[in-house]
C-alpha positions as CSV (number, residue, x, y, z in Angstrom):
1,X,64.5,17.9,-50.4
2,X,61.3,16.0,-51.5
3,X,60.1,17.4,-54.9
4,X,56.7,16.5,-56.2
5,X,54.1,17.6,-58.9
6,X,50.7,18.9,-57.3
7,X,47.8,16.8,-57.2
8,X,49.5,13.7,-58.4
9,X,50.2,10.5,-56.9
10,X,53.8,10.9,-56.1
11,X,56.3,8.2,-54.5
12,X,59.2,9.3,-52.4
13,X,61.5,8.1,-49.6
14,X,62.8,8.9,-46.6
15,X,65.7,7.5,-44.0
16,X,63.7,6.6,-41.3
17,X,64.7,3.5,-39.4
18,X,67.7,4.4,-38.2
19,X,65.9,7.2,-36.0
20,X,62.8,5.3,-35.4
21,X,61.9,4.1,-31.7
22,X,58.3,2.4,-32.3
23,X,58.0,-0.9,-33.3
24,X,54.2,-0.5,-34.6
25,X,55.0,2.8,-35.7
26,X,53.0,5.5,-38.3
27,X,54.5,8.6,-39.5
28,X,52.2,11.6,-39.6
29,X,54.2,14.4,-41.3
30,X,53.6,18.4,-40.7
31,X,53.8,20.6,-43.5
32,X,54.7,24.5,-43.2
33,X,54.7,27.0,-45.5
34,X,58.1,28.3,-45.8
35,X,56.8,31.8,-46.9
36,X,53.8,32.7,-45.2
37,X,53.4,30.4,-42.6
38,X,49.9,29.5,-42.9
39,X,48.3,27.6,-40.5
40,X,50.0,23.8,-40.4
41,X,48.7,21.1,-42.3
42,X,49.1,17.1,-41.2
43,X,49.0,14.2,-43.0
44,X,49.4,10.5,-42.8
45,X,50.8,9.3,-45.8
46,X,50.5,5.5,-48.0
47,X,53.7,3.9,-46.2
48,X,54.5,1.4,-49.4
49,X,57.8,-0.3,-48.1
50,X,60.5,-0.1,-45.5
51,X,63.8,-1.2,-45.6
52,X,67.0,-0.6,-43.2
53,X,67.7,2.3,-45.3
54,X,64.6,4.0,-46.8
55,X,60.9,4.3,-46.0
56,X,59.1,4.9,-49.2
57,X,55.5,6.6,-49.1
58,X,52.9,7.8,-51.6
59,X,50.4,10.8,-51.0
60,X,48.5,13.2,-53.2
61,X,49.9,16.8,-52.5
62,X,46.8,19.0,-53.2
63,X,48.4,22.0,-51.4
64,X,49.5,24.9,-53.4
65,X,52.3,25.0,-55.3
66,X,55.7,26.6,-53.7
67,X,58.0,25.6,-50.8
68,X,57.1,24.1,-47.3
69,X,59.0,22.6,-44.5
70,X,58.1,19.2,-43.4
71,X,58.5,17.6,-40.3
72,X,57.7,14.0,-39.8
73,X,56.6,12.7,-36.2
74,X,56.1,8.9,-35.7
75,X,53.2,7.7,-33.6
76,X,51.8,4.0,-32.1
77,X,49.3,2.5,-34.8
78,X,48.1,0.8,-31.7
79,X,46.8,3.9,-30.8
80,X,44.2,6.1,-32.0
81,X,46.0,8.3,-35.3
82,X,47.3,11.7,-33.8
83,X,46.0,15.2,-35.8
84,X,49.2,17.2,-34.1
85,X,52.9,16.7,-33.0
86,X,51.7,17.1,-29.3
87,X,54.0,14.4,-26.8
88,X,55.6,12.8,-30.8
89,X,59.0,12.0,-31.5
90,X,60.2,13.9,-33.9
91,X,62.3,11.6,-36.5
92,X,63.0,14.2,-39.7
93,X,62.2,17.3,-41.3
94,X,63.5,18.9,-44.5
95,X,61.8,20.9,-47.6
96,X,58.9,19.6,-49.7
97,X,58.6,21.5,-53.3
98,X,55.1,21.1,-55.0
99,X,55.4,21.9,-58.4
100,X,52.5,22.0,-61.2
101,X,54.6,20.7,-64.6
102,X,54.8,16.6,-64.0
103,X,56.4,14.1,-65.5
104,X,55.3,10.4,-66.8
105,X,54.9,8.2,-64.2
106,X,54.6,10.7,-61.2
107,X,57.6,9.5,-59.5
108,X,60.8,11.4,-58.7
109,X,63.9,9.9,-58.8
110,X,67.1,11.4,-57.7
């Protein structure tokens, strides 16, 4: 689960490499309500660092508040930036919490 405050710059990480098949690889992640379903909403987050282990990103949530599921695709940066999972491989999906309280520096640690 990735749990971050709304409309902060948040930092958070994923496992990624040891699913990834693109060398010059981008992540563009989907994000689903878990409640009502509204209509999808992609992103391309900061990626800030990977390592064997982790990919760490940072990204502004300015959704509303509650529970989504996320889904993140991984796409050529040689080519041009996708705005929909159509023909990606899918490397991970989970649960994204937005809240609204935040903390001090904006990053979550667990």
């Amino acid at each position: 689960m990735i749990v971050v405050d709304r409309a902060v710059l948040s930092t958070f990480a994923v496992p990624l490499m040891d699913v990834a098949t693109i060398v010059t690889r981008g992540y563009l992640f989907k994000i689903v309500h878990r409640f009502n379903y509204t209509p999808a909403t992609y992103l391309v987050p900061t990626k800030v660092s990977e390592s064997l282990r982790f990919t760490t990103f940072t990204h502004t949530f300015n959704l509303a508040s509650g529970a989504y599921s996320y889904y993140i695709f991984e796409y050529d940066t040689t080519q041009p930036t996708p705005t929909d999972e159509t023909g990606l491989n899918e490397l991970a999906n989970g649960i994204l919490k937005i809240i609204e309280t935040s903390n001090i520096d904006g990053n979550i640690y667990l």
